[in-house]
Every structure is written in structure tokens, then in C-alpha cells.
C-alpha positions as CSV (number, residue, x, y, z in Angstrom):
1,X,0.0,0.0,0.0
2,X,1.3,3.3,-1.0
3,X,1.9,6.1,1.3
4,X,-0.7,8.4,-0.3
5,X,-3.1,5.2,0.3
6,X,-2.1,4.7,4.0
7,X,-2.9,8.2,4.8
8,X,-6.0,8.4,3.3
9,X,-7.3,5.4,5.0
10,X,-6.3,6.7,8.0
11,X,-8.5,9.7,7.5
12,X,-11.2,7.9,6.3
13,X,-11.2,5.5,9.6
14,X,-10.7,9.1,12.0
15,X,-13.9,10.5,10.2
16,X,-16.1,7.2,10.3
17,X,-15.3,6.4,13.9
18,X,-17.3,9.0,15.7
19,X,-19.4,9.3,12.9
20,X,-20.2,5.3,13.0
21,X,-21.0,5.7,17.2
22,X,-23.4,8.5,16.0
23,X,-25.2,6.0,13.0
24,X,-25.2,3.3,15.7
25,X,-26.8,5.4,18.5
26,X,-29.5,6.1,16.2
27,X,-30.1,2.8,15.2
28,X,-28.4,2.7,11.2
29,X,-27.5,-0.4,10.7
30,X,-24.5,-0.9,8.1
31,X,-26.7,-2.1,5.1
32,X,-28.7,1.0,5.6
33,X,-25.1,3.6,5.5
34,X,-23.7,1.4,2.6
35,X,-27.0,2.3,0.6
36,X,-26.6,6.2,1.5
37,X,-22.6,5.8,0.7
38,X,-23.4,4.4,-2.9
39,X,-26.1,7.0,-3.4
40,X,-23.9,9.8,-2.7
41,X,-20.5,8.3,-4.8
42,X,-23.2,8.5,-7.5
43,X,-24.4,11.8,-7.1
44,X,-21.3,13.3,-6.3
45,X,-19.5,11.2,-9.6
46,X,-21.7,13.3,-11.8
47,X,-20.7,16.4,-9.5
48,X,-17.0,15.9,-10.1
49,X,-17.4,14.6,-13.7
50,X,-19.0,18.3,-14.6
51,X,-16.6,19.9,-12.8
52,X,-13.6,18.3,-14.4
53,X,-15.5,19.2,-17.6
54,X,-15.7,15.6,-18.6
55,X,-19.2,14.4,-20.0
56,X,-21.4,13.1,-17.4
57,X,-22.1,9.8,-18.5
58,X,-23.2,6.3,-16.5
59,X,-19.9,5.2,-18.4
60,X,-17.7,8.0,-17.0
61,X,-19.3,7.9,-13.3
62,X,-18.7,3.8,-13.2
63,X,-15.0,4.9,-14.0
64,X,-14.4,7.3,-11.5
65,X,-16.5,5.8,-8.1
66,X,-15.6,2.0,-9.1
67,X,-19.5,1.0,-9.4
68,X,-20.9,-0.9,-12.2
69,X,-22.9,0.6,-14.9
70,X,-26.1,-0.8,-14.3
71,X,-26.4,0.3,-10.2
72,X,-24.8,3.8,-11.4
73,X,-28.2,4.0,-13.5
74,X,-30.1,2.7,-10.5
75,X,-28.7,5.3,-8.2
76,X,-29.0,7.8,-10.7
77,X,-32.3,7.8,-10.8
78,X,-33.3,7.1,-7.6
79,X,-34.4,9.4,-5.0
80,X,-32.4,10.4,-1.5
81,X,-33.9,12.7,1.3
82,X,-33.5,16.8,-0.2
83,X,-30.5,18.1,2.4
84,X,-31.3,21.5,1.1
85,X,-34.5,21.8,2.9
86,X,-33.1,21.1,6.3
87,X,-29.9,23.8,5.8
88,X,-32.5,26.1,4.2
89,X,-34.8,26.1,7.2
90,X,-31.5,26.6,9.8
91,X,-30.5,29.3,7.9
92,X,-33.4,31.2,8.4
93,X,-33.4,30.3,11.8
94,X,-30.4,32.2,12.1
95,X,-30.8,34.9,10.0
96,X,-34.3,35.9,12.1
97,X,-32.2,35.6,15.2
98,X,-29.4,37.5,13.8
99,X,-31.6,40.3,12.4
100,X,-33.1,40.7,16.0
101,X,-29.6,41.2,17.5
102,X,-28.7,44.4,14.5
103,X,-31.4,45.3,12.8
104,X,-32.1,49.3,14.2
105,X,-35.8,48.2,14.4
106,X,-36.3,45.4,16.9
107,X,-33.5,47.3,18.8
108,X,-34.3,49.2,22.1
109,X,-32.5,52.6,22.7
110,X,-29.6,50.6,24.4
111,X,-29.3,48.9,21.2
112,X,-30.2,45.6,22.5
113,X,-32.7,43.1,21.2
114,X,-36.1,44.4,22.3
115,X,-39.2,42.6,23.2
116,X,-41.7,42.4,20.8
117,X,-45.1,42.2,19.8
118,X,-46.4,39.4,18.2
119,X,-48.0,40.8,15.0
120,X,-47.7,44.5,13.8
121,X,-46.9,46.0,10.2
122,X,-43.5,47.2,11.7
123,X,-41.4,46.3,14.7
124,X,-43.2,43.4,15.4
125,X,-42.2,39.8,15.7
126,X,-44.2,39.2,12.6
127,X,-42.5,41.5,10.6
128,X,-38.8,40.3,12.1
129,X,-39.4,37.1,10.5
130,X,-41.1,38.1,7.1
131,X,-37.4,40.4,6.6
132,X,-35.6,37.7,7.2
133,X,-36.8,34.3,6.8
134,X,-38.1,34.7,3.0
135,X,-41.4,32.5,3.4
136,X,-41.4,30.6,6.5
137,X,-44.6,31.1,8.4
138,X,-44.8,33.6,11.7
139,X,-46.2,30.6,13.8
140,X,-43.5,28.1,12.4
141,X,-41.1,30.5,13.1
142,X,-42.4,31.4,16.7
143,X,-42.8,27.3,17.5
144,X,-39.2,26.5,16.1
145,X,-37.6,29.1,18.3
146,X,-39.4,28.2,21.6
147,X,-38.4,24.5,20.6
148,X,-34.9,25.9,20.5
149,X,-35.1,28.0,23.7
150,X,-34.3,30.9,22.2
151,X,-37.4,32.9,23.0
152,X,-39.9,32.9,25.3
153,X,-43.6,34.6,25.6
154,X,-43.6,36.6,28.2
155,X,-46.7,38.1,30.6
156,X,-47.8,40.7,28.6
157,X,-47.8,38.7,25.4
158,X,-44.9,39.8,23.8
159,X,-41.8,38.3,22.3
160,X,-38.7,38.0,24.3
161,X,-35.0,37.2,23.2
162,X,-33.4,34.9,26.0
163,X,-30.6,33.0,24.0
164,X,-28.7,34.7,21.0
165,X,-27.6,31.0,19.5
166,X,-29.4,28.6,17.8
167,X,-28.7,25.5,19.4
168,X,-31.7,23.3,18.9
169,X,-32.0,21.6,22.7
170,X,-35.1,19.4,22.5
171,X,-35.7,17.7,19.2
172,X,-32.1,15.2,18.5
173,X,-33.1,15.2,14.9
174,X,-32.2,18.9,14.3
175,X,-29.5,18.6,16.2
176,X,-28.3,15.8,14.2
177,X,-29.4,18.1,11.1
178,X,-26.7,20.6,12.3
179,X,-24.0,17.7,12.9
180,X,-24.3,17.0,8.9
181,X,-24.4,20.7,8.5
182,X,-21.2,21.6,10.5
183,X,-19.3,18.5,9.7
184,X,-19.8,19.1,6.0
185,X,-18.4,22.7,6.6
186,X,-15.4,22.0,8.0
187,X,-14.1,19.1,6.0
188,X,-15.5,21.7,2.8
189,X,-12.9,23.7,4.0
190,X,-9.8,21.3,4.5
191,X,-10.7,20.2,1.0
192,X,-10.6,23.9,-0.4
193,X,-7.5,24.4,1.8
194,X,-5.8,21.2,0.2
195,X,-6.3,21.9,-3.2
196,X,-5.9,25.6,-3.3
197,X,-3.5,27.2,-6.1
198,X,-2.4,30.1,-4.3
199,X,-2.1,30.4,-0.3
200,X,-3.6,33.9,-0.1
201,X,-6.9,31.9,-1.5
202,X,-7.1,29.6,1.5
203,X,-9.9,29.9,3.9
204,X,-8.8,30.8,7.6
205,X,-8.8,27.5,9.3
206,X,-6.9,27.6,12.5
207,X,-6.7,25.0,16.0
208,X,-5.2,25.2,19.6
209,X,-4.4,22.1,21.6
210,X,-2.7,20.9,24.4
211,X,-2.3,16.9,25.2
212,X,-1.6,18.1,29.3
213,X,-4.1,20.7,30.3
214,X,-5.0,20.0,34.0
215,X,-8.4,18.5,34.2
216,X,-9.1,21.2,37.5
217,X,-8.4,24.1,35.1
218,X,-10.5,23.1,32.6
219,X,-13.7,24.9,33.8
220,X,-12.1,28.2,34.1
221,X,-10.2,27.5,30.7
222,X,-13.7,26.7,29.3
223,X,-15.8,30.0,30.9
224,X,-12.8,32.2,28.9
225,X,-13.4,30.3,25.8
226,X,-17.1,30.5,25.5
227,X,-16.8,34.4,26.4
228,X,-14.2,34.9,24.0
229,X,-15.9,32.9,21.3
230,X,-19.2,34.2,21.7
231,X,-17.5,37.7,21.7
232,X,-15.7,36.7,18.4
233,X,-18.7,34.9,16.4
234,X,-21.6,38.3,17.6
235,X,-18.8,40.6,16.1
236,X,-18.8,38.2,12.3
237,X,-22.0,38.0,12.9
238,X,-22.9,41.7,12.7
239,X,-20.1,41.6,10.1
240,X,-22.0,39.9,8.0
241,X,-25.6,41.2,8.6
242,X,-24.0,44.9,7.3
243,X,-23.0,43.4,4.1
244,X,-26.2,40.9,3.7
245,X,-27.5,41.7,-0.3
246,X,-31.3,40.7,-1.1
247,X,-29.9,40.0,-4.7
248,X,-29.0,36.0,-4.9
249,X,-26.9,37.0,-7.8
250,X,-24.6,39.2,-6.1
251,X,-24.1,37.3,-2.7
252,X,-23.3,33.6,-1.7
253,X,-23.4,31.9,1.6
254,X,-21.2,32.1,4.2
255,X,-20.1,30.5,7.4
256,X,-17.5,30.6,10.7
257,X,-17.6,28.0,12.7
258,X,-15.6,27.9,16.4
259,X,-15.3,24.0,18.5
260,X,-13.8,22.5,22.0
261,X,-13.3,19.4,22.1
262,X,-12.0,17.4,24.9
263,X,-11.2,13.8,25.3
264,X,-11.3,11.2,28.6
265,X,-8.1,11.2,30.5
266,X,-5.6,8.2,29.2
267,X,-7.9,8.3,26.3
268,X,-6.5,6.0,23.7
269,X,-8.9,7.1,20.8
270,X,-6.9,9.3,18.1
């Protein structure tokens, strides 16, 4: 086995591995990933076939992803769960809840998120989510972010901001929805960063860590970084909401993403 070869199985068995406890947890069952797996060679065999300006045949695709003609046909043509839909709905999650944070008019005169009133041309909660969730319905909206516990309806009826990230904390399926998001992020971004022609085209992707940090520290070391990150990520965050374009043809999406991690002590997983 060649170097090259050694090193990408290695990378393939450090991805699968938490990945595979994840599958298994939910109750996947290998037949059921393998299925998925050959689905998305497929579909991603036409993907590279285009881009490599090659004609995207079943001939070609069978070539490049090592699957015979006749289940590259099969695949091709078969149907696999729309990931679009789910990253489109936790966008506008985020962009509702960002647009509350900057947005001069659900501001209060301290420029802080302000309550708000459930329906109303202008100001309201109604209108919050209309600016900035294209066409997701109000109550959708409202129900998704209570889920979330990011809001709250308070006494007098009104809206209230209590948590400025979307973490979803009830429902495991959207938080498994922004695993696949995340995860598909960040190794997006090694990929760009490996194959990039010129280094001031990379994307900024940075890590700190420490095989020795005392485990006593490591809630006060913990409190600094979720400070320091959430100072970091608000700051983007309004970064981005000041150059946000309503034209689709002029803009494209974009993401930061910050981690901890932290592994048992004497931990032999790599």
C-alpha cells in the first residue's frame, strides 16, 4: 500500500469512527449507511465529472466511483432525502435571530434586542421574520424558536429574546441536522485548503491544543473560551448582517464555525 493510500485510510477510519458511534446510536444499521454511501458516490461522480469538464455519463461515473454501470443507472435515478430543505430552514433560523440582534428596528434605545409584539406592520415579531426568513410562516417560526429555547412569551404577550444561539435543545433530529451541516463545513474547507493554487486563497482554518491541560483548570479554561468565542462569532456575525444583499446573484453563503473538544483522561482514541 502506497503512502498516499495509508494516509487516506487513516483519514477515512478518524472520520467514520465518531461518525459510526453517532449511525449506531440512532439505530443505522450498516446495510442502511452502505446504501446512502453508494447513493452519494453517484451523485457526487456526476458532480465531479462536470466539474472536471468531462461528459457526465453512467460510463464515465462507473470509472471514477468504481460501481458498475447498471447500479450507477439505478442510483442515478433514484431518490435520496433533499438536504437543502433542512440547511435552508437553519439558515433562516439564524438569520431571524441574527436580524433581532442588529437590525435598528427590533432594537431598544440601548441597542439591545427588544421585546416584541407578536403581530404588527412594523417592529413586530411578525415582521422580524417576514425580513428575514423569506417565506417561512410567523407561527412556524415562533414554535421552532421556543423548541430551541431561544425565546420565550412573556406576561404581557410579547416576544422575548433569552438566548442569541441557535442550538436546537429538544428535538435530537435537528440537532443531528446541524451535525451533517457543521461537519460538512469543516471538511468543505480542509478540501478547499488542500487543493488551493495560491495560499492567499485559502480559507482561515486555525486549532489550539494541548495533550496536558489539568483537568481542574478546565472549567475556568472553558468560561474564557465561550466568552471569547461568543465575543468573536456576535462581532462576524454583525459583520456579516451589514453586508447581507437581497440579490442572490450578487451574494453567496457564508459560514464561521468555532469547537472545544476534549477527550477522557488516558484516552486512547486518536
Amino acid at each position: 500500500m502506497s503512502l498516499v493510500s495509508e494516509v487516506i485510510q487513516t483519514t477515512i477510519i478518524r472520520i467514520l469512527k465518531p461518525l459510526t458511534k453517532v449511525l449506531l446510536r440512532n439505530g443505522i444499521a450498516y446495510a442502511q449507511f452502505a446504501d446512502i454511501a453508494r447513493k452519494v458516490y453517484v451523485d457526487t461522480g456526476f458532480e465531479e465529472a462536470r466539474r472536471q469538464g468531462q461528459k457526465q455519463t453512467v460510463s464515465n461515473v462507473s470509472i471514477l466511483t468504481g460501481i458498475n454501470r447498471k447500479e450507477v443507472k439505478r442510483l442515478k435515478e433514484s431518490l435520496l432525502i433533499n438536504t437543502d430543505n433542512s440547511l435552508r430552514k437553519f439558515n433562516r433560523i439564524v438569520r431571524v435571530i441574527a436580524g433581532w440582534q442588529h437590525d435598528e428596528e427590533f432594537l431598544d434605545s440601548d441597542h439591545e434586542p427588544r421585546d416584541l409584539l407578536l403581530e404588527g406592520k412594523k417592529g413586530s415579531f411578525g415582521s422580524l421574520v417576514k425580513r428575514y426568513s423569506g417565506d417561512m410562516p410567523v407561527v412556524a417560526m415562533l414554535n421552532a424558536l421556543i423548541d430551541s429555547g431561544n425565546i420565550k412569551v412573556i406576561d404581557n404577550g410579547n416576544i422575548q429574546l433569552i438566548n442569541l444561539n441557535y442550538l436546537p435543545t429538544s428535538d435530537s433530529d435537528k440537532k443531528l441536522n446541524i451535525l451533517g451541516i457543521d461537519t460538512a463545513e469543516l471538511i468543505q474547507t480542509i478540501d478547499h485548503n488542500i487543493n488551493v493554487k495560491q495560499p492567499e486563497d485559502a480559507w482561515f482554518q486555525r486549532k489550539a491544543s494541548n495533550t496536558q491541560v489539568k483537568i481542574d483548570a478546565l472549567p475556568k479554561i472553558k468560561q474564557r473560551i465561550n466568552k471569547k468565542a461568543q465575543q468573536l462569532l456576535e462581532d462576524i456575525d454583525a459583520a456579516f448582517s451589514e453586508n447581507e444583499s437581497d440579490n442572490e446573484h450578487d451574494s453567496c453563503p457564508v459560514s464561521i464555525g468555532i469547537y472545544f473538544t476534549q477527550k477522557k483522561a488516558n484516552s486512547e482514541e486518536e
